[in-house]
N, C-alpha and C positions, 0 to 999 in steps of 0.2 A: 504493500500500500504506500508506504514512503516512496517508491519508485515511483508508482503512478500517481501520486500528489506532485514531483518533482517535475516527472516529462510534462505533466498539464500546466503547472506556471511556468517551464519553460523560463526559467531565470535560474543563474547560479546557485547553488546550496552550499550551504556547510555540514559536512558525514564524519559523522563517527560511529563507527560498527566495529564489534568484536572482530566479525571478518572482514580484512582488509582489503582484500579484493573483491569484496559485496562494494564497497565502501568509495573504492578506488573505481568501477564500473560507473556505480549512481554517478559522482560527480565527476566522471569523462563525460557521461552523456548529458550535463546539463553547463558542461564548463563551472563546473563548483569545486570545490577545495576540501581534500582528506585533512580533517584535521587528528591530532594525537590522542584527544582524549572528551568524552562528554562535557567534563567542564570549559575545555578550550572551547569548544561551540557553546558551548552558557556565554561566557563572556564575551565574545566575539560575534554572537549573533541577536540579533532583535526581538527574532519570534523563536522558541525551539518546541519542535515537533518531536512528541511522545510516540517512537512508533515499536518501541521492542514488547517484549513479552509481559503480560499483566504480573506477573509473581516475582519479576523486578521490579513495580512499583518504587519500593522502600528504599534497593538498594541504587537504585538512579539519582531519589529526590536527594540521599546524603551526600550526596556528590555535587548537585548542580542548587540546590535550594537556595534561595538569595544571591546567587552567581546571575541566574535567569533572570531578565524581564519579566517573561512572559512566558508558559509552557502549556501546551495545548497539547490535550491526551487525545489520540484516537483510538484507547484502546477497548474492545469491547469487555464489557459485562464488568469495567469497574468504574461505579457510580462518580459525581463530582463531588460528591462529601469525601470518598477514599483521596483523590487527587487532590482535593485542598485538604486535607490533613497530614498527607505527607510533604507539600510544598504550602507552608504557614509563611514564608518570607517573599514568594514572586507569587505572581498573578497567574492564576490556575483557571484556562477554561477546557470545557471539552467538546469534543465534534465527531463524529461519524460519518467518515465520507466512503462512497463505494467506487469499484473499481476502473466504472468508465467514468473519473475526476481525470485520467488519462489521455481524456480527447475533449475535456470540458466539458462533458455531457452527467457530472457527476450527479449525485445526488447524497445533501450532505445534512445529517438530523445534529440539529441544534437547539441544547436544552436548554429553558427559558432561563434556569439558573444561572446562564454565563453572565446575564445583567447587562445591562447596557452602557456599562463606566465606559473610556475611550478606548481600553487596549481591547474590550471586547466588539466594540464598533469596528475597529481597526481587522479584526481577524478576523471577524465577519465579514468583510467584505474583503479580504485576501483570500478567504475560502471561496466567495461568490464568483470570482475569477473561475474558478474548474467545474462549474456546477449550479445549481439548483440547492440554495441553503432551506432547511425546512423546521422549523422551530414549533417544537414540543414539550410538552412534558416530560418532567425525564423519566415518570413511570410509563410512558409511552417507547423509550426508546430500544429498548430489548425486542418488543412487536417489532417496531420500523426498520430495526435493522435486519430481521429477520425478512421482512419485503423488501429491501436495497442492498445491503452489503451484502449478503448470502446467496440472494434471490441471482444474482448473475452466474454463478455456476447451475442454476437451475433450471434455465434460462438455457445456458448451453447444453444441458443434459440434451431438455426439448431437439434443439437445432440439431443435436449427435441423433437422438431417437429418430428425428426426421427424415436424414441422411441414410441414416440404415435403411429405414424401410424401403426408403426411394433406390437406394443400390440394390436393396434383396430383388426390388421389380425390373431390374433393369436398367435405370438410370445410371450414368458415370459419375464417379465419385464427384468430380469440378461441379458439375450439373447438380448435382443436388445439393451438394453444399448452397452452391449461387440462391438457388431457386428457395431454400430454404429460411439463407441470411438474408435477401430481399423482401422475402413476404413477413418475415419475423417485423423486420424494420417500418414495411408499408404499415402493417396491421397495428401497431403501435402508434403511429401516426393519425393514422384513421382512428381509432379510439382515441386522441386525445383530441382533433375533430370534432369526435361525437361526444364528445365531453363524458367520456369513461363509460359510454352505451354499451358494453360488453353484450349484453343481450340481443338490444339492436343487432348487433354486429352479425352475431349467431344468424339470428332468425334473416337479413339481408344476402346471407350465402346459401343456408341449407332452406330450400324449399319444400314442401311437405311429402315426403317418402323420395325424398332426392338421395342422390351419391353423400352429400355430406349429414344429412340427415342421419344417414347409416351409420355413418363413422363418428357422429357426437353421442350417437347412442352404443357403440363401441366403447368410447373413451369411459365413457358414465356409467356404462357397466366392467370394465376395468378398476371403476376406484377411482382415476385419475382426483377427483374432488378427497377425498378422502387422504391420497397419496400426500398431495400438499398438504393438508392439515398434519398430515404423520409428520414430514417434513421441520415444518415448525414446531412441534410438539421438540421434536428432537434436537433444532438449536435451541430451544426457550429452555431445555433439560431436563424436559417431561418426557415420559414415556409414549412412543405410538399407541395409538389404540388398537 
């Protein structure tokens, strides 16, 4: 996610990763600078972005706490109470962006608790650069992410499932991918259009005892509705049904 945070502002960074040639990649490809150590980017950078593993928490903030300005967690499933309790000395907000922030098509959940003082204005609209900021509650934010950050490998399941089937009938692989990543993208569009008419949409294709009539009642007795709710069940940490 740090990498596709990075390629979408497309402006220099400052890295610091355990792996140096994680590190030393990111900022060739953004003209940014490896620096030595998480604190030398505390002090040398403006904004710094939380991107490592949550059960570092603790052992980051002792390092960089009051060194920071400003440190913005992207990391999932730990609230902004953990993050301001470990950074009591810099300005602690947090954000959830998903994968295509990439190509600035992001989509990025912002809890109302960042507050609106200046560093939080400020990063607000440094995020607004890659995406789509979307401001909630942050008992809301575990759901949302489970529709945006996750939702894109789910997404690609879809386009792989699509792809198969269309190779098992004969299609070439180029061809069905194509055919697949285009209608994915149309139909997206088209339902934001029709201002999220999902039903519309349905009933506009399948006609009554039509070819896709066939196959929505296919999907529906598959589960597919179901499939998703199991999905989410299982980032949120609940059990499938």
């Amino acid at each position: 996610m740090a990498t596709a945070l990075a390629r979408g502002w497309a402006a220099p960074v400052l890295v610091s990763d355990p792996d140096r040639a994680r590190a030393e990649r990111l900022a060739s490809a953004t003209g940014g600078s490896v620096l030595s150590s998480n604190r030398a980017v505390a002090e040398a950078a403006d904004v710094v972005i939380l991107c490592h593993k949550p059960n570092h928490l603790e052992e980051v903030a002792a390092e960089i706490d009051g060194v920071a300005k400003c440190v913005v967690s992207i990391l999932g499933s730990v609230p902004l109470s953990d993050i301001r309790n470990s950074y009591r000395q810099s300005v602690a907000l947090r954000v959830l962006p998903n994968l295509p922030v990439e190509l600035k098509k992001g989509v990025l959940c912002w809890p109302v608790g960042n507050g609106t003082g200046p560093e939080a204005t400020s990063v607000r609209a440094l995020f607004a650069q890659v995406g789509t900021v979307i401001e909630m509650d942050e008992a809301l934010i575990e759901p949302a992410m489970a529709l945006s950050s996750n939702a894109p490998a789910f997404i690609a399941l879809i386009a792989e499932s699509l792809v198969d089937s269309g190779i098992r009938h004969g299609l070439p692989k180029l061809l069905a991918h194509q055919l697949s990543l285009e209608t994915l993208a149309g139909t997206a569009a088209l339902l934001e259009l029709r201002e999220h008419d999902t039903a519309g949409v349905q009933a506009a294709v399948a006609s009554p005892g039509g070819s896709t009539a066939r196959g929505l009642a296919a999907l529906e007795a598959a589960g597919v509705r179901e499939a998703f709710d199991d999905a989410l069940e299982a980032v949120l940490g609940g059990k499938p049904k």
